[in-house]
C-alpha positions in Angstrom: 97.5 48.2 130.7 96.0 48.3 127.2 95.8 51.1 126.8 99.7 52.0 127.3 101.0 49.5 125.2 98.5 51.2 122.4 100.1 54.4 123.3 104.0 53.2 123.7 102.9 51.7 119.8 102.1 55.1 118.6 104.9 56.6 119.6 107.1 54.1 118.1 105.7 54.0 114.8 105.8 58.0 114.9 109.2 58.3 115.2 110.0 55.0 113.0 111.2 56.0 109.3 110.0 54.1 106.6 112.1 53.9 104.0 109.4 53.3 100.2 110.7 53.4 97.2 108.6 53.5 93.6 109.5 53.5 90.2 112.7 54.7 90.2 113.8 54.5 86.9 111.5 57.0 86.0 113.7 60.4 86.4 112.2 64.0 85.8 114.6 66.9 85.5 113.5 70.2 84.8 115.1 72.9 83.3 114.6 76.2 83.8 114.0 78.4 80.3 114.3 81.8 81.5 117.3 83.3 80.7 118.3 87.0 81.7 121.1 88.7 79.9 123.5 90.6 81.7 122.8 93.4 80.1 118.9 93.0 81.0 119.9 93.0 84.7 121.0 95.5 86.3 121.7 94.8 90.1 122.1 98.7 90.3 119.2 100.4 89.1 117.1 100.4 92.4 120.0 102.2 93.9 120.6 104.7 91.3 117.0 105.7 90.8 116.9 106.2 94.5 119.9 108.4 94.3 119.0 110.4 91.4 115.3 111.0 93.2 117.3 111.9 96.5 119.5 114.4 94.7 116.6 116.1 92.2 112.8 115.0 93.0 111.6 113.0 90.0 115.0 112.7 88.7 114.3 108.8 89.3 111.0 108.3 88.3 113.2 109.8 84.7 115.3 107.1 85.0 112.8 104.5 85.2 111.3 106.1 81.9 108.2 106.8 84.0 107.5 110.7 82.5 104.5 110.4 83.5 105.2 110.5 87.3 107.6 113.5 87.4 104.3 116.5 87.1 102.7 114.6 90.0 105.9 114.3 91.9 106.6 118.2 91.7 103.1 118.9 92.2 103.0 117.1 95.5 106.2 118.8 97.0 105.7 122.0 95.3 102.2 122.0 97.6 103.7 121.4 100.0 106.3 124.1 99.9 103.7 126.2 99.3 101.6 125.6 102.3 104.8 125.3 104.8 105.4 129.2 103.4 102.0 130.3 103.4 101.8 129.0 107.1 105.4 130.7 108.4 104.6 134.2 106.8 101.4 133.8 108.1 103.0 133.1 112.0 105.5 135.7 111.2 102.6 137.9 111.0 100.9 137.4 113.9 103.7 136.8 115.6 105.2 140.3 114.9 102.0 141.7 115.6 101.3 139.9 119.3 105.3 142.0 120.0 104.0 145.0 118.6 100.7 144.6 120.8 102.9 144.0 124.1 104.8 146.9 123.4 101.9 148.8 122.9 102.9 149.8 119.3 100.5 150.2 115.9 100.4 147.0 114.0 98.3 145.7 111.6 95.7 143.9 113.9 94.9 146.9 115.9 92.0 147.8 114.3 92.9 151.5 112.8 92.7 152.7 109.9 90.4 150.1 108.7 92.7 146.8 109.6 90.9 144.2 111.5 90.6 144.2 115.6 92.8 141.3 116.9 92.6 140.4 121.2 96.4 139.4 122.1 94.2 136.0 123.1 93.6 135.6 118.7 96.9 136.7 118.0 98.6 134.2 120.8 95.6 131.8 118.7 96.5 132.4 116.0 100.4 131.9 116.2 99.4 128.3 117.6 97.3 127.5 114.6 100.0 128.6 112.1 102.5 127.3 113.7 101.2 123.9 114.2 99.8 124.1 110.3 103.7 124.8 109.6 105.1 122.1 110.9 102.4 119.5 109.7 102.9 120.8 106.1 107.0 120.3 106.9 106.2 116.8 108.1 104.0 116.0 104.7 106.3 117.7 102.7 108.9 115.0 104.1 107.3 112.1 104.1 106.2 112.6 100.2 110.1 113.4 99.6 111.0 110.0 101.1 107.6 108.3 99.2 108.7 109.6 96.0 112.6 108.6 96.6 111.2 104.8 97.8 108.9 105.1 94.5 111.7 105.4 92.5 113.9 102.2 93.9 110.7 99.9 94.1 109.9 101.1 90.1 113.3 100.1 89.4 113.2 97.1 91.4 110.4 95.6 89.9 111.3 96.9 86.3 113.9 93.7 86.5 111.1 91.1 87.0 110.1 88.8 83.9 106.3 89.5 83.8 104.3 88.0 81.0 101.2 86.3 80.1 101.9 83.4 82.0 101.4 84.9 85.0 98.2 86.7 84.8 95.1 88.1 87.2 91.7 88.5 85.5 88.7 89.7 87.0 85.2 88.0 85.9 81.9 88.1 86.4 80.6 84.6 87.1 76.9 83.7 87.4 76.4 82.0 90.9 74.5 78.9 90.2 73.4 78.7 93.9 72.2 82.5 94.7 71.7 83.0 91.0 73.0 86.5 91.6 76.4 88.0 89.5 79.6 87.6 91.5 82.9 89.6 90.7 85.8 87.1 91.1 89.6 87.5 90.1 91.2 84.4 88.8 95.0 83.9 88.9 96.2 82.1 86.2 100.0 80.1 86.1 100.8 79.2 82.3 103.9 76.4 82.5 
């Protein structure tokens, strides 16, 4: 009996509202003191350094005033060009010369004349290889068109926020009064 009036109280008074009031003629407003021009603030400039990336590679990181990034960015496609046409001559080749075998022609995996002695198991092999080395150097070459093009937008992006020394991150190195031992920590600092 006890013990479900004890419960039945709970319940009431969890679901009760108790209305407190204290000093209320003490009134805090804040204000806030940043203040972006217009002409600071571009709601734009993600999308157009996207779209110049996406028409000419490194076009946006130009934009952005990042010079820095546009040798890396042709670097990593022009690899990757390079390797997706190194791989397709390279299955041309063996490809041709796996037709030539079956028709019982001379190519240049027959081993005369001093070429090299290819089975039509290496050259069916080797077309495999190429061809699956092709179309992962494709897929790469892609995906770092798309990075570069999301690169662009998210430089842009965060170009716009306010970032000062009020907000800071510092590493340290502390000494660790119970181990006694120096321990890297990163402290993150909010200046109001």
């Amino acid at each position: 009996m006890f013990n479900k009036k004890f419960y039945i109280l709970i319940i009431v008074i969890s679901f009760s509202t108790i209305n407190c009031f204290s000093q209320e003629d003490l009134l805090i407003k804040a204000q806030d003191t940043t203040v972006i021009s217009p002409v600071e603030f571009d709601m734009l400039s993600p999308a157009k350094a996207a779209f110049y990336s996406a028409i000419l590679p490194g076009l946006g990181q130009a934009y952005n005033k990042k010079y820095w990034k546009i040798p890396l960015v042709w670097g990593a496609l022009g690899s990757g060009i390079y390797f997706y046409d190194l791989n397709s001559t390279n299955y041309n080749r063996a490809r041709t010369a796996f037709k030539l075998k079956l028709d019982g022609k001379p190519n240049e995996f027959d081993g005369v004349d001093g070429n090299i002695l290819l089975s039509e198991d290496a050259l069916i092999r080797a077309q495999k290889s190429y061809k699956k080395d092709r179309d992962l150097s494709l897929l790469v070459t892609v995906a770092l068109y798309v990075l570069q093009v999301l690169e662009a937008s998210t430089n842009a992006h965060l170009l716009q926020h306010n970032v000062d020394n009020n907000l800071s991150l510092s590493p340290q190195i502390i000494q660790d009064a119970v181990s006694n031992k120096s321990v890297v920590v990163a402290s993150l600092n909010f200046k109001f």
